[in-house]
N, C-alpha and C positions, 0 to 999 in steps of 0.2 A: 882381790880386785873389787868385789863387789861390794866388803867392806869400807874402801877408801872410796866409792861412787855414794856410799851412804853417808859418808862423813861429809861430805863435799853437798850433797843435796841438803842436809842440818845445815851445816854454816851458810849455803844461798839463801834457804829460809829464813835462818835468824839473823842477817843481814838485811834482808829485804824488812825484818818486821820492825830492826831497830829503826834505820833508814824513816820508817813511816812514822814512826812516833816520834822522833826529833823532829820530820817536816811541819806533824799536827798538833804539836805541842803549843802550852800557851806563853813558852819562851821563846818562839821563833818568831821573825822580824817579818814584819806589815811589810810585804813587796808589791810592787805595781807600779806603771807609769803614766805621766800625763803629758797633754801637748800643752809646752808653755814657750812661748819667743817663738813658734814656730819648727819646734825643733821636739822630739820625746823625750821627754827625761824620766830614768828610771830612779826611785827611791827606792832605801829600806831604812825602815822604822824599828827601831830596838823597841826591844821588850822585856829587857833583863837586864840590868847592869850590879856590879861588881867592884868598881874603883873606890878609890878612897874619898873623891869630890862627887857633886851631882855628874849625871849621865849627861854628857855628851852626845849630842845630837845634832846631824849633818845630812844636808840635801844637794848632793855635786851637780852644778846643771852645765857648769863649763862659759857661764857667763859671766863676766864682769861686773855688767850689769843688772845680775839679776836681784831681786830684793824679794821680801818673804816676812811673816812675823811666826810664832809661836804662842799658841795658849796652855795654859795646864792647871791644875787641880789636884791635891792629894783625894782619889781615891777612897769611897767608904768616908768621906767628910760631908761638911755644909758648909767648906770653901767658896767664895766667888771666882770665876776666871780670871787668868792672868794674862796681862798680855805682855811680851816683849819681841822687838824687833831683831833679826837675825842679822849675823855680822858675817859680809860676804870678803870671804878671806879666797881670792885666786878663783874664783868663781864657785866654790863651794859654801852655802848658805850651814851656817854654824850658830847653834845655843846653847847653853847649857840650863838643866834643871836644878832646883834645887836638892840640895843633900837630902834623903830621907832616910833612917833606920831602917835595918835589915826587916826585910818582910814590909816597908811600907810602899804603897804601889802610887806610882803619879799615872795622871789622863793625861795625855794632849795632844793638841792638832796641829800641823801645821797648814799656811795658804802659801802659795807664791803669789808675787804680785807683780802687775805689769801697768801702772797706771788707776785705771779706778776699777783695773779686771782682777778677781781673784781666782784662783785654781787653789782647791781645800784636796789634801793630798790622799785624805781616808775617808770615806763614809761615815764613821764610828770614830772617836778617838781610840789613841790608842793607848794600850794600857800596860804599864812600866814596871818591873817590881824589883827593888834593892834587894842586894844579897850583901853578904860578908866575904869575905875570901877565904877561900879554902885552901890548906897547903897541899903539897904536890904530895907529898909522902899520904895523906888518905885518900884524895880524890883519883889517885892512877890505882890503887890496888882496887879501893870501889868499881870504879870502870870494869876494869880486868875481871873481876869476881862476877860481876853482874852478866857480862856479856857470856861469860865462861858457863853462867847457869842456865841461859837461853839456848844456846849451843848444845849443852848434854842434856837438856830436855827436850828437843828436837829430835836429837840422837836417840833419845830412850824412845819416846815415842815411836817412831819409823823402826826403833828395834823391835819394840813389841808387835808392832802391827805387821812385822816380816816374818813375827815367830823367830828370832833371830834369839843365842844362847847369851850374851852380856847384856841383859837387862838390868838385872841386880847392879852391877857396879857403873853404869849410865845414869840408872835411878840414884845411886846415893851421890854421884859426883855432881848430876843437878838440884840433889838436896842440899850436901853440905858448899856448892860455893855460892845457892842461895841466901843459907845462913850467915855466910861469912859478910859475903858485899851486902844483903839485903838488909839483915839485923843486928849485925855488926858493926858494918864501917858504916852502912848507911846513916842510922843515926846521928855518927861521929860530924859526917858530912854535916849533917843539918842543922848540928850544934852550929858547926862554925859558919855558914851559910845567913840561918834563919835563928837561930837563937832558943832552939829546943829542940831536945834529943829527940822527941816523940810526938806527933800531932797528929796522928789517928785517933781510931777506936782504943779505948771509952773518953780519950782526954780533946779528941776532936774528928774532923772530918775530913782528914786529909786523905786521898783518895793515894797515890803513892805508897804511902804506909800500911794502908786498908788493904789495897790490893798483895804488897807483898807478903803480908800476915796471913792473907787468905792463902794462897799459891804456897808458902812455905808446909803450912798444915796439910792442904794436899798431898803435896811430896810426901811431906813424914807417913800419912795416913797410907799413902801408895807403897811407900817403901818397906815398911812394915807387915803389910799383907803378901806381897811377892816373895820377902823373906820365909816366910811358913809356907807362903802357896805360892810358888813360883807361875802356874797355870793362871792365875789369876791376873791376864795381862792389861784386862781391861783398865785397869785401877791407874796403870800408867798412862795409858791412851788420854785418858780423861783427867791426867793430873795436866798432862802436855798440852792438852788440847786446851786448858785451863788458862795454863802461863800464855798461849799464846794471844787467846782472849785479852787478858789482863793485859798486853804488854802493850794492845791497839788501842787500848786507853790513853791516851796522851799523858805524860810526864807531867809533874806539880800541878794538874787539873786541881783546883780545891785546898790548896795548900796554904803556908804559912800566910797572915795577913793581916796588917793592925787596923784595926777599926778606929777610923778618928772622930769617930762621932763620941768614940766613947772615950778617948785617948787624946787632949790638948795637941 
């Protein structure tokens, strides 16, 4: 019994910490509302798109007449702004961007408009970045692997620090399904995504990559000390306490991204 209240407080934990890093991540959508016609409208603003055309971008305000324009900018350029007016399809203010290459990121704002009043929807624009599509056959076992490795590092931890007898086989199941989704498929992912296997350390500074390379060597280094010296529990504590660090790092912080200043 006390085992399955152990396994159950890991998974609340490793739910709770994914939860946080999908909310804080710099691919979640600009939310927030404004008063416009009298009425609150709630927006969200992409920040990642995926399709085969430019991103698709929509502001539902439930009015007929409501009207709005769009500006944008690629990102890492010395582009001028763009402007174009939004096409109010059933009361939902509709643009789209232009196409960019996987990894290139568009800026932009939108206003609503009501006469000669403007309402600007973000403080900051907002900042857009193309991906490639990834098929289902890598992107569900990555998942799977990934979540799988947070999970038994949780579990290992809480084992260690209960004094508890399966550390060793907690420890290697958070090592190797590291391995598999982190250095593995991950990569695969990012081939098809962003257009290179590898954008960490030494080949760059993608924070993703950095972090899982670090967090993996941990484990190894943990899981191999406990093998000979099983007493030696701290090594886990501090591998765990590691990934959980790392995990409150927001997702693709630092990540792929074309520079057009340098790049037509």
């Amino acid at each position: 019994m006390r085992s399955f209240l152990l396994w159950v407080l890991a998974i609340v934990l490793s739910l709770g910490i994914m939860i946080y890093q999908r909310m804080t991540g710099p691919t979640s959508p600009v939310k927030g509302s404004v008063e416009y016609m009298g009425e609150e409208i709630s927006y969200k603003l992409l920040r990642t798109w995926g399709g085969v055309d430019g991103a698709k971008i929509s502001v539902e305000t439930g009015k007929q007449e409501a009207t709005g324009y769009i500006m944008y900018r690629r990102f890492s350029s010395y582009d001028e702004w763009t402007r174009i007016e939004m096409i109010n399809s059933g009361g939902t203010l509709e643009a789209s961007l232009p196409k960019l290459p996987a990894a290139g990121k568009m800026m932009y704002k939108i206003a609503l408009t009501n006469g000669s009043n403007e309402i600007v929807l973000s403080d900051e624009p907002v900042v857009l970045r193309y991906k490639g599509g990834v098929p289902i056959w890598v992107l569900i076992p990555h998942i799977f692997f990934m979540v799988l490795s947070i999970v038994f590092s949780m579990r290992a931890g809480i084992e260690a620090f209960a004094r508890r007898k399966r550390i060793l086989f907690q420890s290697f199941m958070a090592t190797i399904s590291l391995m598999i989704g982190g250095l593995i498929l991950g990569p695969i992912v990012q081939k098809y995504a962003f257009g290179a296997y590898w954008t960490g350390w030494p080949l760059g500074h993608d924070l993703t990559d950095n972090k899982t390379a670090v967090s993996l060597i941990m484990w190894i280094v943990a899981l191999i000390i406990i093998r000979k010296k099983p007493e030696k529990r701290g090594w886990v504590i501090a591998a765990s306490i590691l990934q959980v660090i790392i995990y409150l790092i927001p997702h693709s912080v630092l990540g792929s991204e074309i520079d057009f200043t340098q790049t037509p």
